[in-house]
C-alpha positions in Angstrom: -57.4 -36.9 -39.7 -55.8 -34.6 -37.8 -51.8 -35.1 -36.7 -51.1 -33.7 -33.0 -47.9 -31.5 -32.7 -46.6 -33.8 -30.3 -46.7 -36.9 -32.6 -44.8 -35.2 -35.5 -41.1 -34.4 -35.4 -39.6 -32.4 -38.4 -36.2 -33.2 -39.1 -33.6 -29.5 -39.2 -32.5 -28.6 -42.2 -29.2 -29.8 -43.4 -27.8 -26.3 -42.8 -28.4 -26.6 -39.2 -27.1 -29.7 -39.2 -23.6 -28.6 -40.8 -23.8 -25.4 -38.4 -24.4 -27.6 -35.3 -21.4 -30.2 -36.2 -19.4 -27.1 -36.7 -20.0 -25.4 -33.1 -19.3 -28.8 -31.7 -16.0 -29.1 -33.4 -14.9 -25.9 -32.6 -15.4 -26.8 -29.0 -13.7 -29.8 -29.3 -10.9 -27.9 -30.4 -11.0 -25.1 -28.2 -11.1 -27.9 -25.1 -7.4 -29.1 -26.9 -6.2 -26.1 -26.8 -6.5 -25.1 -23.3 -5.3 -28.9 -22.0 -2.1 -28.7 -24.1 -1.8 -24.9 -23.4 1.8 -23.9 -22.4 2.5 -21.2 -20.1 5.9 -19.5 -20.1 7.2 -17.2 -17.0 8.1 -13.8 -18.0 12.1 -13.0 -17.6 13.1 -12.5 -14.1 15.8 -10.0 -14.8 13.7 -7.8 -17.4 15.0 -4.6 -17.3 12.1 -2.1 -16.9 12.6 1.9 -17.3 11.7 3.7 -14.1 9.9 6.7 -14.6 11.0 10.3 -14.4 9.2 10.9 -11.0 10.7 8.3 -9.1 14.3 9.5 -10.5 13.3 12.8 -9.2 11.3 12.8 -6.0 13.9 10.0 -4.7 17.5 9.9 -5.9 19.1 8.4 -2.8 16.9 5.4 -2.3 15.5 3.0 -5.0 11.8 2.5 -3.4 8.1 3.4 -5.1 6.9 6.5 -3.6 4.7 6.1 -0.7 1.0 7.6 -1.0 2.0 10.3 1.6 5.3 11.3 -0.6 3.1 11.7 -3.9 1.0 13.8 -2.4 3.2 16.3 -0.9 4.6 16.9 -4.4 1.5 17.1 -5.8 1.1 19.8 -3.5 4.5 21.7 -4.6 3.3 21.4 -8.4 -0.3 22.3 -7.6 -2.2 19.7 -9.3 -5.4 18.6 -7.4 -5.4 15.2 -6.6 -8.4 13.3 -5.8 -8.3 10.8 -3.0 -10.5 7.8 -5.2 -7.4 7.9 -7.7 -4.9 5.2 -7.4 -0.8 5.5 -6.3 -0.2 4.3 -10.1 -3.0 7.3 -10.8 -1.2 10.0 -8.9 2.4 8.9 -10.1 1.1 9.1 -14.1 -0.6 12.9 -12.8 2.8 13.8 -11.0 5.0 12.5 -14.3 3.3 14.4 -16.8 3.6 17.9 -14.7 7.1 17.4 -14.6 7.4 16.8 -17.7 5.2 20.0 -18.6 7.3 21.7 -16.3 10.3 20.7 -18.4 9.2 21.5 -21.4 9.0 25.3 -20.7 
């Protein structure tokens, strides 16, 4: 006689067994972890080094560069820019051809 398919169930290997007890642990775990994760706030006084460009293209006041400002000096140290590049983009570009600059 003939067995259908649907009638007979094979039982998985105990390697997949082992395997399968060990994903569902590890997501168990992970679960812990991110319900007993801790987040800490960065320091609110960190001091962070302002880059040469901003030193030079604006001693007497403290602010970021606007767009407009990069650009001009971009245009005094002939770089091209192109206008799909960010402000932190143009800043890095601007930095490093001063720095070329100084280096001769």
């Amino acid at each position: 006689m003939i067995k259908s398919a649907a009638i007979t169930r094979v039982k998985p290997a105990p390697t997949k067994e082992a395997r399968a007890k060990k994903r569902d642990l590890k997501k168990v775990q992970a679960a812990e972890r991110k319900a007993t994760k801790q987040v800490r706030p960065s320091a609110i006084n960190k001091r962070i080094q302002k880059s040469a460009v901003t030193a030079v293209l604006f001693i007497a006041d403290n602010t970021q560069p606007t767009r407009e400002e990069m650009l001009q000096k971009a245009e005094t140290l002939g770089l091209k820019i192109d206008k799909r590049w960010s402000d932190a983009t143009v800043l890095q570009k601007i930095t490093e051809a001063i720095n070329e600059q100084n280096k001769d």
